[in-house]
MDTraj code that builds the backbone (N, CA, C; nanometers):
import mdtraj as md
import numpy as np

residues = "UNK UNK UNK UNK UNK UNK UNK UNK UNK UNK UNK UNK UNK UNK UNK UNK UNK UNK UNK UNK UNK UNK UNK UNK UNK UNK UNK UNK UNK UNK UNK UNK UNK UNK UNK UNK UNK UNK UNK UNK UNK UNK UNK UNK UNK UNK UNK UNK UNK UNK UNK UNK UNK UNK UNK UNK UNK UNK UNK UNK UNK UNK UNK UNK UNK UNK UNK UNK UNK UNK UNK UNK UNK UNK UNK UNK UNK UNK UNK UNK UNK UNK UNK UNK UNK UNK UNK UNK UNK UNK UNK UNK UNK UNK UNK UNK UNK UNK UNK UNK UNK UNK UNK UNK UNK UNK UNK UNK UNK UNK UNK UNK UNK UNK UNK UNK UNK UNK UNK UNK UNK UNK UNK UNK UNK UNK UNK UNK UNK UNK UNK UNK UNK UNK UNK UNK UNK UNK UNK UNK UNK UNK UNK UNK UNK UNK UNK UNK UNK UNK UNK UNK UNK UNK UNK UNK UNK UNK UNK UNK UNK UNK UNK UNK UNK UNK UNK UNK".split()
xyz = np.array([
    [1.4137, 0.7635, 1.1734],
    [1.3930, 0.6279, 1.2157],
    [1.2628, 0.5770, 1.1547],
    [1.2686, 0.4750, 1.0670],
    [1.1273, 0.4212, 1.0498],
    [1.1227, 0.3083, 1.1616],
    [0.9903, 0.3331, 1.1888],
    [0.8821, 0.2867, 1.3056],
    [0.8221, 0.1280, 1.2091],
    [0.8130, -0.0076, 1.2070],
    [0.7155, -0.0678, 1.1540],
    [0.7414, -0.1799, 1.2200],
    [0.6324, -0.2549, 1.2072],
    [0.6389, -0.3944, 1.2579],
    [0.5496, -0.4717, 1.1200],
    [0.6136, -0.6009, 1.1108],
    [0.5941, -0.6719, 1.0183],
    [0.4429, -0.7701, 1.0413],
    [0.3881, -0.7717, 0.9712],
    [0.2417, -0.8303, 0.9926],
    [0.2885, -0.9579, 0.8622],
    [0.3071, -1.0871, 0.9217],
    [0.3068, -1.1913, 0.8306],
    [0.1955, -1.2966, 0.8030],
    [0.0794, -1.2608, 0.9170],
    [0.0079, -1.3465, 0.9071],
    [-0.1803, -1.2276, 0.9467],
    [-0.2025, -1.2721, 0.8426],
    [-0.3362, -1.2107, 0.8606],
    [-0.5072, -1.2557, 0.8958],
    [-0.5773, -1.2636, 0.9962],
    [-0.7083, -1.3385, 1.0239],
    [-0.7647, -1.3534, 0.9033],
    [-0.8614, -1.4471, 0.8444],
    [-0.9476, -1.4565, 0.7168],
    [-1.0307, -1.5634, 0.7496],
    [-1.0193, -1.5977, 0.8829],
    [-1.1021, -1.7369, 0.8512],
    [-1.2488, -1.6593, 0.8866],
    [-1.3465, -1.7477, 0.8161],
    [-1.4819, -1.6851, 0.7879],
    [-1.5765, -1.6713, 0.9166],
    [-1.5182, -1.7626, 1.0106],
    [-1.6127, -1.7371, 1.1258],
    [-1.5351, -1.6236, 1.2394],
    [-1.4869, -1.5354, 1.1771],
    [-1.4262, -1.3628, 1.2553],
    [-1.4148, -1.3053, 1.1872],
    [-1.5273, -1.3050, 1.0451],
    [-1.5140, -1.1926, 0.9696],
    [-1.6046, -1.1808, 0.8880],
    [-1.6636, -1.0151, 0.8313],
    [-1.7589, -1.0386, 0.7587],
    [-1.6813, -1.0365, 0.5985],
    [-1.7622, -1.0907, 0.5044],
    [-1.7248, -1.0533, 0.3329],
    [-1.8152, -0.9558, 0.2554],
    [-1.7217, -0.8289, 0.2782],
    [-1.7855, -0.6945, 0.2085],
    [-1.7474, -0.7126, 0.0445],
    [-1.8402, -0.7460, 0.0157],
    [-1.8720, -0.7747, -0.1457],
    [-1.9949, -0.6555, -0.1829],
    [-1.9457, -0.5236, -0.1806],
    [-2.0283, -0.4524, -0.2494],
    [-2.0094, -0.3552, -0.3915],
    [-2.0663, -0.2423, -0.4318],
    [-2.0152, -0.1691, -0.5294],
    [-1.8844, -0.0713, -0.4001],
    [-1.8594, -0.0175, -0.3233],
    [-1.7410, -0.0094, -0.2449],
    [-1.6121, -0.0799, -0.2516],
    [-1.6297, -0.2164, -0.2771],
    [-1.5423, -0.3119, -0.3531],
    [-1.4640, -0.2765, -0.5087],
    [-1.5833, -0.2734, -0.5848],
    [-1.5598, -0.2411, -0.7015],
    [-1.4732, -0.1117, -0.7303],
    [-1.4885, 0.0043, -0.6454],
    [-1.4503, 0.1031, -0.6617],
    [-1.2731, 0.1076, -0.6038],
    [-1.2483, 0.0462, -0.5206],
    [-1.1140, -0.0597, -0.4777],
    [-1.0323, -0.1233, -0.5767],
    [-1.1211, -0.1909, -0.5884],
    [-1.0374, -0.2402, -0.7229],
    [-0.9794, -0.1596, -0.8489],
    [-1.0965, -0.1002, -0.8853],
    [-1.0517, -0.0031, -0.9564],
    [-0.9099, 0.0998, -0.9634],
    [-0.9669, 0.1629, -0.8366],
    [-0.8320, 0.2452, -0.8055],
    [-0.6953, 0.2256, -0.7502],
    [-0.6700, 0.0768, -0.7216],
    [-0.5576, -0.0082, -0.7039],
    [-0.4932, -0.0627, -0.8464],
    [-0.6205, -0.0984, -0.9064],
    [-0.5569, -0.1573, -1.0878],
    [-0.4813, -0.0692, -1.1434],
    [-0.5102, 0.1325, -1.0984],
    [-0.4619, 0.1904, -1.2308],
    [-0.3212, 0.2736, -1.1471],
    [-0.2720, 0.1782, -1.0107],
    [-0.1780, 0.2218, -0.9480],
    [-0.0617, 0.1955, -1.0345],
    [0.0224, 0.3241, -1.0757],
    [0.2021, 0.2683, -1.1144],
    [0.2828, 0.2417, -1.0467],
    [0.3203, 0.1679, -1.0930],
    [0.4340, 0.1150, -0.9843],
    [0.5938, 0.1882, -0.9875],
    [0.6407, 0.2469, -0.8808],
    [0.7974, 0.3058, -0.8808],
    [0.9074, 0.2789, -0.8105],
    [1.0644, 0.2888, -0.8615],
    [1.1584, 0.2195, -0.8074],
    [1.2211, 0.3613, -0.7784],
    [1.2686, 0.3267, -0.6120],
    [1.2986, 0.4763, -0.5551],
    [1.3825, 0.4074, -0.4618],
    [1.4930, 0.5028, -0.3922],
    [1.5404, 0.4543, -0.2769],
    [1.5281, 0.5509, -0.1673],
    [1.5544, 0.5033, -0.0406],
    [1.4644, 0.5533, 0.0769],
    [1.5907, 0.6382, 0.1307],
    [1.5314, 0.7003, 0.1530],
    [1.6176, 0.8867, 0.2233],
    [1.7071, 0.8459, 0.3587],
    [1.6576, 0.7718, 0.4466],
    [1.7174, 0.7467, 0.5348],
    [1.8333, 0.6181, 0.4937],
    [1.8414, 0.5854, 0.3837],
    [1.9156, 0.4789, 0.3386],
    [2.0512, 0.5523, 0.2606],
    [2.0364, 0.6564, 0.2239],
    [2.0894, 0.7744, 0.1485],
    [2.1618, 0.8078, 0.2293],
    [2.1302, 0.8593, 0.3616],
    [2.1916, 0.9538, 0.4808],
    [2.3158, 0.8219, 0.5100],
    [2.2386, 0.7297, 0.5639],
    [2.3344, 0.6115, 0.6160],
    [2.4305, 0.5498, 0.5139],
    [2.4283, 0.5378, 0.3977],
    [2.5019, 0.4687, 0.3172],
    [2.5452, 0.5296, 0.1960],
    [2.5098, 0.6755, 0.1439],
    [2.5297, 0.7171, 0.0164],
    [2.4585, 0.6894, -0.0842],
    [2.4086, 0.7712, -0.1995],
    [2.3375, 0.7704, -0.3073],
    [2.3816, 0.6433, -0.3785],
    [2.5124, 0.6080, -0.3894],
    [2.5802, 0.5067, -0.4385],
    [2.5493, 0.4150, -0.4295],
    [2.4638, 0.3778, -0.2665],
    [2.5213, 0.2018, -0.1993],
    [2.3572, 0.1982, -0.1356],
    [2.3092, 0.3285, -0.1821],
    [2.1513, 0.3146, -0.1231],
    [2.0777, 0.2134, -0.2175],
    [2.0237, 0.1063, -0.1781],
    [1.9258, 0.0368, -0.2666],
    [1.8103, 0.0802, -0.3347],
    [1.7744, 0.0106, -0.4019],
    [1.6491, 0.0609, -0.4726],
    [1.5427, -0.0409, -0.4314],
    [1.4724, 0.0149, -0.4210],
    [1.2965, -0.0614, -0.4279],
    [1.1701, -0.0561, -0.5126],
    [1.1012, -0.1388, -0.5369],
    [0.9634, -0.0899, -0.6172],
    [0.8628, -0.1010, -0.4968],
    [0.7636, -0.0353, -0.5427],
    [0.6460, -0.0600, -0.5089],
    [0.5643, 0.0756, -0.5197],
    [0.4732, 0.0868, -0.4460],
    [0.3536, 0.1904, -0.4813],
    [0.4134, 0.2994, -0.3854],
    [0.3674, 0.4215, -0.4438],
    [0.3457, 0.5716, -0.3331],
    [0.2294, 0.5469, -0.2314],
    [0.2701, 0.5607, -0.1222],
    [0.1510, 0.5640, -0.0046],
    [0.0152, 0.7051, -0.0534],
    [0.1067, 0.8122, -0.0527],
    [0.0263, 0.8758, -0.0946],
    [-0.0393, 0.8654, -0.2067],
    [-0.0344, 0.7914, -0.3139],
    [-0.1119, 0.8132, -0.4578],
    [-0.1732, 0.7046, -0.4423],
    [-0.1743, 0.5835, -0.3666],
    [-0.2649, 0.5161, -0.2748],
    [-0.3813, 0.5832, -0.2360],
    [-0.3304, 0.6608, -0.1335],
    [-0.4762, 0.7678, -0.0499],
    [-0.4831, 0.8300, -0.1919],
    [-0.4744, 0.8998, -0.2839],
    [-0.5190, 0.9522, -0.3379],
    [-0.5900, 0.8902, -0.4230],
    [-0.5725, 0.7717, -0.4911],
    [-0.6442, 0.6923, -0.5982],
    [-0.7399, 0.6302, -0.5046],
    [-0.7795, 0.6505, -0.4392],
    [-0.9251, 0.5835, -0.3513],
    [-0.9834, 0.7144, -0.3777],
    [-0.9194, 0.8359, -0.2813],
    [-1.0059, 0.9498, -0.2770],
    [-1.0459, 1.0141, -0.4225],
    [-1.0000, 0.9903, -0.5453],
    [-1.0329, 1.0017, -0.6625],
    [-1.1477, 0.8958, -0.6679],
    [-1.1872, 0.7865, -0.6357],
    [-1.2720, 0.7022, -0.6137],
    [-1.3863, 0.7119, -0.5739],
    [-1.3807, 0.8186, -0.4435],
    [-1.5056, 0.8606, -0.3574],
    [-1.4479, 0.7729, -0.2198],
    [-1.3535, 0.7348, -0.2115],
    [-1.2927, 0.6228, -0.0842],
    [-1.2234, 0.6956, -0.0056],
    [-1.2559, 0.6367, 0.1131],
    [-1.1366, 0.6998, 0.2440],
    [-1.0307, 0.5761, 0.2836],
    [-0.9167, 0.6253, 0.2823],
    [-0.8022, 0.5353, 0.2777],
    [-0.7630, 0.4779, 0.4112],
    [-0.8217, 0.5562, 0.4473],
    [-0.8013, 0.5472, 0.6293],
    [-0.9199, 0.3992, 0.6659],
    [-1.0299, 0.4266, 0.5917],
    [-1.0688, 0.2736, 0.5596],
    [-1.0419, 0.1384, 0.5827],
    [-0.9264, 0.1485, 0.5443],
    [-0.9149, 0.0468, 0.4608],
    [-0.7485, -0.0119, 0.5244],
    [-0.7333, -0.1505, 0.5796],
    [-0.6061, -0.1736, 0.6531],
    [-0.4648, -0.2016, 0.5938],
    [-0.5039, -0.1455, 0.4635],
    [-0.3751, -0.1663, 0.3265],
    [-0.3360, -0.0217, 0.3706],
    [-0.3557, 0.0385, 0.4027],
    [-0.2788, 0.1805, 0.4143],
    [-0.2716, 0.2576, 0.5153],
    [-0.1449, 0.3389, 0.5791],
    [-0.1465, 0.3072, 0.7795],
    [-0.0857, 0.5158, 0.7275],
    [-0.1523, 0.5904, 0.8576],
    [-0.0477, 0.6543, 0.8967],
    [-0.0675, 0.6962, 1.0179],
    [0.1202, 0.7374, 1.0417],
    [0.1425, 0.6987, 1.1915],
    [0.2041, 0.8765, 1.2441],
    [0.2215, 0.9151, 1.3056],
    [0.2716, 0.9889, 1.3924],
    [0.3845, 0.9624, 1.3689],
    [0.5236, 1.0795, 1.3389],
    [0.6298, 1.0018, 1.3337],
    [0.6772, 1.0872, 1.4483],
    [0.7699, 0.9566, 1.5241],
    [0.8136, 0.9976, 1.6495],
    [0.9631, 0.9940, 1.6712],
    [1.0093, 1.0341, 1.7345],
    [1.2160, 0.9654, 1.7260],
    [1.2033, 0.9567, 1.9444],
    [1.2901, 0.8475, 1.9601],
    [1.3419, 0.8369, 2.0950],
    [1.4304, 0.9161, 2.0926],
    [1.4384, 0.9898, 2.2680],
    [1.5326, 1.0533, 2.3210],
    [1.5703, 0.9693, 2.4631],
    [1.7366, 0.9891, 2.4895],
    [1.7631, 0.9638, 2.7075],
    [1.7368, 1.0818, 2.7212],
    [1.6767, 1.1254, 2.7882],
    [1.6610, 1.2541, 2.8865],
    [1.7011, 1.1908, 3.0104],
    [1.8631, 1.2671, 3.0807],
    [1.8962, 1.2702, 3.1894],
    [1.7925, 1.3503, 3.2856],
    [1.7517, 1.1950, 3.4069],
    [1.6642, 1.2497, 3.5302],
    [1.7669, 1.3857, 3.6304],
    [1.8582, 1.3375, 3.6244],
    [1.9473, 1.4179, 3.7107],
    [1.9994, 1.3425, 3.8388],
    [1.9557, 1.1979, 3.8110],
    [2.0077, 1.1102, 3.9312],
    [2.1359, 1.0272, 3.8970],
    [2.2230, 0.9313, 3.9756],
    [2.3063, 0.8619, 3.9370],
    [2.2366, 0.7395, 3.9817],
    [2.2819, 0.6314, 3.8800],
    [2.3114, 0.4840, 3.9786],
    [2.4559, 0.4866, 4.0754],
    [2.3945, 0.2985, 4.0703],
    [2.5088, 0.2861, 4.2338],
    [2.6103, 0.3015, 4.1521],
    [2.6960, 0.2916, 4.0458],
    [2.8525, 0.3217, 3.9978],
    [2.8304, 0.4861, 3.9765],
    [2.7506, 0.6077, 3.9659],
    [2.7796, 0.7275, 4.0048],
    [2.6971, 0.7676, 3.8364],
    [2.6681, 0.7023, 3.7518],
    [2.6850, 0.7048, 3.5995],
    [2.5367, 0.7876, 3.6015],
    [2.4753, 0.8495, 3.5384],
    [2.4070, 0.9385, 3.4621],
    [2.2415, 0.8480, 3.4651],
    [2.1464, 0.9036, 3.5126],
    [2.0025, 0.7898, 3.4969],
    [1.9064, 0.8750, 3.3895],
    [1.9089, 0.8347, 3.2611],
    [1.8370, 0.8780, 3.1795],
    [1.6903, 0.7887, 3.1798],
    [1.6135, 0.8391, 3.0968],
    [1.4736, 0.7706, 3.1084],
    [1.4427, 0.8397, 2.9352],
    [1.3566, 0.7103, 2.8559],
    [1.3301, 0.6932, 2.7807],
    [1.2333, 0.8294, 2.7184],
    [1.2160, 0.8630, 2.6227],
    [1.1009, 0.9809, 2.5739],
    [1.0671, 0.9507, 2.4312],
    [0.9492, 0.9639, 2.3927],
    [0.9124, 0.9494, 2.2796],
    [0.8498, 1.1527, 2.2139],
    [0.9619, 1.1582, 2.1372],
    [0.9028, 1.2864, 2.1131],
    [0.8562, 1.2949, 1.9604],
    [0.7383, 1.3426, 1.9727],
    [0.6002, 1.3203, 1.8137],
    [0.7053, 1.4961, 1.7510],
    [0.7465, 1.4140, 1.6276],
    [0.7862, 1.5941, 1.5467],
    [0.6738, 1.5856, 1.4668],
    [0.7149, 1.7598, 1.4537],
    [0.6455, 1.8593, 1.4307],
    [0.7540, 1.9674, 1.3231],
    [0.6250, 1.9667, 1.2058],
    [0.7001, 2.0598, 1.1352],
    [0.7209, 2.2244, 1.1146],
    [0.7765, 2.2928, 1.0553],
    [0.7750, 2.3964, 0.9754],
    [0.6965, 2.5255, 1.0998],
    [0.5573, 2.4787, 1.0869],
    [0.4543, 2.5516, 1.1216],
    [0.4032, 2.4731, 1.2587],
    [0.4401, 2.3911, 1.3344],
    [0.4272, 2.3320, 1.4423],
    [0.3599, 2.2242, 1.4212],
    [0.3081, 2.1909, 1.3185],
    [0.2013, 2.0873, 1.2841],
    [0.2778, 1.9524, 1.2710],
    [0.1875, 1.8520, 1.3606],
    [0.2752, 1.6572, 1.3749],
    [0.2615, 1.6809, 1.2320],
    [0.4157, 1.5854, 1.2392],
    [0.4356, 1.4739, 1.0874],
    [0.3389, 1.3943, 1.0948],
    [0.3180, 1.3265, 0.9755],
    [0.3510, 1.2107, 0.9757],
    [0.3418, 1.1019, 0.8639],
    [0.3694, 0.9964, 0.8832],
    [0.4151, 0.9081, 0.7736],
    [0.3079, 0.7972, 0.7147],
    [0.3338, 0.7497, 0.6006],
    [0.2337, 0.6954, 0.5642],
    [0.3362, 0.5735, 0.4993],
    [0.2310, 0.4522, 0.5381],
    [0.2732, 0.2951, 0.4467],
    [0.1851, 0.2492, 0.3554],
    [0.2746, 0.1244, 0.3723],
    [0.1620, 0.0089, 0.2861],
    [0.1786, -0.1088, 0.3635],
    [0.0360, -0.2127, 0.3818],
    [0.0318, -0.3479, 0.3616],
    [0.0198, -0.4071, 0.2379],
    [0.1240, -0.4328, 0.1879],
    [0.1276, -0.4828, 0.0595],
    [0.0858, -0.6187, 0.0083],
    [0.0610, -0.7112, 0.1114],
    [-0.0071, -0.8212, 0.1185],
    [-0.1584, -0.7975, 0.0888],
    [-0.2065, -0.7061, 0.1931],
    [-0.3447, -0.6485, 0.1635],
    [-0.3538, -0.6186, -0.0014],
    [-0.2657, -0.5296, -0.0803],
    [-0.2518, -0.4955, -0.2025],
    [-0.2641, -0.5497, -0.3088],
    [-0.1869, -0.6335, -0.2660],
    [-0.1857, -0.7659, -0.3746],
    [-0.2764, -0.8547, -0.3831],
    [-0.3867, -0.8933, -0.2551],
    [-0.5303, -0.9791, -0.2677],
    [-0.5696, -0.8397, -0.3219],
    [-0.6141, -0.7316, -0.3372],
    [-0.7058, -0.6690, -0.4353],
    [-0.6680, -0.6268, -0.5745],
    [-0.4683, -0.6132, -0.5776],
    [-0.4436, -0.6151, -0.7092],
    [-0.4897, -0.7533, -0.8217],
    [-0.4691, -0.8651, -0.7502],
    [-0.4692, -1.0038, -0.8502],
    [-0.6578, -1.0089, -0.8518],
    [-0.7495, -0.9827, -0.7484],
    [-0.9141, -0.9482, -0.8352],
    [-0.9418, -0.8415, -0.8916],
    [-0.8754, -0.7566, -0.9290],
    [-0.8666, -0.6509, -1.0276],
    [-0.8068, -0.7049, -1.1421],
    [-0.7101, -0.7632, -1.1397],
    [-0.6276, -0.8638, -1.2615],
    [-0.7342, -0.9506, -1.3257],
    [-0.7795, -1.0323, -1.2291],
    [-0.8622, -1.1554, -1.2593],
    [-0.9925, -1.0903, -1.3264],
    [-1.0488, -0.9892, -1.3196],
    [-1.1872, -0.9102, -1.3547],
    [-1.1268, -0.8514, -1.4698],
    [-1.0241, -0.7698, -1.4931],
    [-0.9713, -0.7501, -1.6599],
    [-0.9420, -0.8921, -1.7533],
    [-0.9156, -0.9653, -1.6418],
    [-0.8709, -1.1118, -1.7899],
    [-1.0046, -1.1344, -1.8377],
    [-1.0703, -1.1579, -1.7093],
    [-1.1788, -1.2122, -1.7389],
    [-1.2421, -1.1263, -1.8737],
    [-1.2644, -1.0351, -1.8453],
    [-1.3278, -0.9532, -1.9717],
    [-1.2455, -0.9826, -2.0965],
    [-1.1198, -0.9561, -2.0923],
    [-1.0366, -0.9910, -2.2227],
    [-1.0752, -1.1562, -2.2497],
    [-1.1305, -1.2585, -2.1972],
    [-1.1398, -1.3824, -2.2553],
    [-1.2455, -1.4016, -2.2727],
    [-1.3851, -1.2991, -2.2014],
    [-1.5662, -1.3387, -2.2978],
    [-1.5112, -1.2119, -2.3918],
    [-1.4113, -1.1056, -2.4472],
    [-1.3793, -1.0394, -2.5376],
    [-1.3797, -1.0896, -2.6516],
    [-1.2510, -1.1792, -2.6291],
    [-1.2115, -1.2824, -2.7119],
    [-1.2797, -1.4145, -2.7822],
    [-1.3558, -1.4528, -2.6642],
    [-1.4996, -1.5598, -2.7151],
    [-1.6057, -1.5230, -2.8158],
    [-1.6280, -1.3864, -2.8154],
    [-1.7185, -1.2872, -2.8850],
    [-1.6491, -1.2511, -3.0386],
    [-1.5651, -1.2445, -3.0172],
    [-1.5255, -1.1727, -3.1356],
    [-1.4455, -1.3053, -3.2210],
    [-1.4178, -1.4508, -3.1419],
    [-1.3555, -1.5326, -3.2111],
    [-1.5075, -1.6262, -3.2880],
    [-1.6038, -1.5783, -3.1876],
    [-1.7318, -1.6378, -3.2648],
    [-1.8133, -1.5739, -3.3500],
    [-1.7640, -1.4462, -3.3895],
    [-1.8311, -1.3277, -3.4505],
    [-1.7475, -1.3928, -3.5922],
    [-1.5801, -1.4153, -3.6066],
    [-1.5616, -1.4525, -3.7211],
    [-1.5825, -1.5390, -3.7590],
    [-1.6044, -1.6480, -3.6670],
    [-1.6163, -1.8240, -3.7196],
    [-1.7397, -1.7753, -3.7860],
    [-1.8625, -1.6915, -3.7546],
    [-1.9917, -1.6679, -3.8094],
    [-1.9727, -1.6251, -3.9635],
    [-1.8552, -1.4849, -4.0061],
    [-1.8318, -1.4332, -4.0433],
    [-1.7536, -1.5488, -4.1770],
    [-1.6728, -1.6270, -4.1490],
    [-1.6050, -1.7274, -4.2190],
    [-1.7020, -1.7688, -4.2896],
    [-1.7893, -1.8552, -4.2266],
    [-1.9257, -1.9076, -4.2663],
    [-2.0127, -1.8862, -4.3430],
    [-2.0166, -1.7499, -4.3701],
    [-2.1466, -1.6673, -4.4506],
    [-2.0421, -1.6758, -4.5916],
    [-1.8790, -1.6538, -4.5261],
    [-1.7780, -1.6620, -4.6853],
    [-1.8162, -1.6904, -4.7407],
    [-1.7889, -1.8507, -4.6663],
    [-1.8029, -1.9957, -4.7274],
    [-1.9572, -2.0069, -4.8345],
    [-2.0570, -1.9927, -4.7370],
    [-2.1485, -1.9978, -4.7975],
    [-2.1937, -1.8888, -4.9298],
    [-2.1506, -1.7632, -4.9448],
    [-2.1437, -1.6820, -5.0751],
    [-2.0823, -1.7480, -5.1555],
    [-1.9877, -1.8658, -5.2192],
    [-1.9235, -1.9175, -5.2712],
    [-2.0098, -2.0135, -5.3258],
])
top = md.Topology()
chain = top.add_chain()
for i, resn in enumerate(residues, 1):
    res = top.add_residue(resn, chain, resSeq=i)
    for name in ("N", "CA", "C"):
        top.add_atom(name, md.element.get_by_symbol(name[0]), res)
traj = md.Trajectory(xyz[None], top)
């Protein structure tokens, strides 16, 4: 069972928040820019519908997320672009009582698995909204460089033209 709830709207207005503009930033950016992107389909989509009829998706590995920060010097846990949760499944556990028609009184349970070696799962996401405000200033900080690149080197030849001209 995936567990999520959809976050469509996020706080930003400036008077409930601070603006962490530091080298911590920079290092964010970084390790989000050199994320690949992969088209995979989801296991529980497989079980329910077949390899056939399972969809495909893109987007990033949660884990190579946490990991491209922690290659960074960053903790991912940080940071509200990347969640992990306890994965849990509901059970009825019959109380052993009836209602008034005689029928069976179960009660709700949330049981946290545990793998292999007894140790909780658990699962990891993305806020991909979060992702994408730090992918597009990682974007915007490479253009940027590619266009004073380009200013430099388109004024290095106009210089270069010039001296032609003038040997002539």
């Amino acid at each position: 069972m995936i567990n999520s709830s959809p976050k469509n709207l996020n706080l930003s207005d400036c008077t409930v928040s601070i603006d962490e503009d530091n080298v911590e930033n920079q290092k964010l950016l970084d390790a989000i820019y050199n994320l690949d992107v992969h088209t995979f389909k989801l296991n529980y989509a497989i079980d329910k519908k077949g390899e056939s009829k399972a969809r495909l998706h893109n987007g990033f590995i949660a884990q190579e997320v946490e990991k491209s920060l922690k290659d960074k010097g960053l903790s991912a846990s940080d940071y509200g672009m990347w969640i992990e949760e306890k994965v849990f499944e509901t059970q009825d556990i019959e109380t052993g009582e009836k209602d008034d028609r005689g029928n069976p009184v179960t009660k709700r349970e949330c049981i946290f698995l545990k793998d292999a070696d007894s140790n909780q799962v658990y699962r990891q996401s993305l806020r991909y909204d979060e992702i994408f405000c730090v992918f597009i200033q990682a974007f915007k900080q490479k253009l940027k460089k590619l266009e004073d690149f380009k200013q430099v080197y388109e004024q290095r030849i106009s210089d270069l033209e010039t001296r032609l001209l003038n040997l002539k």
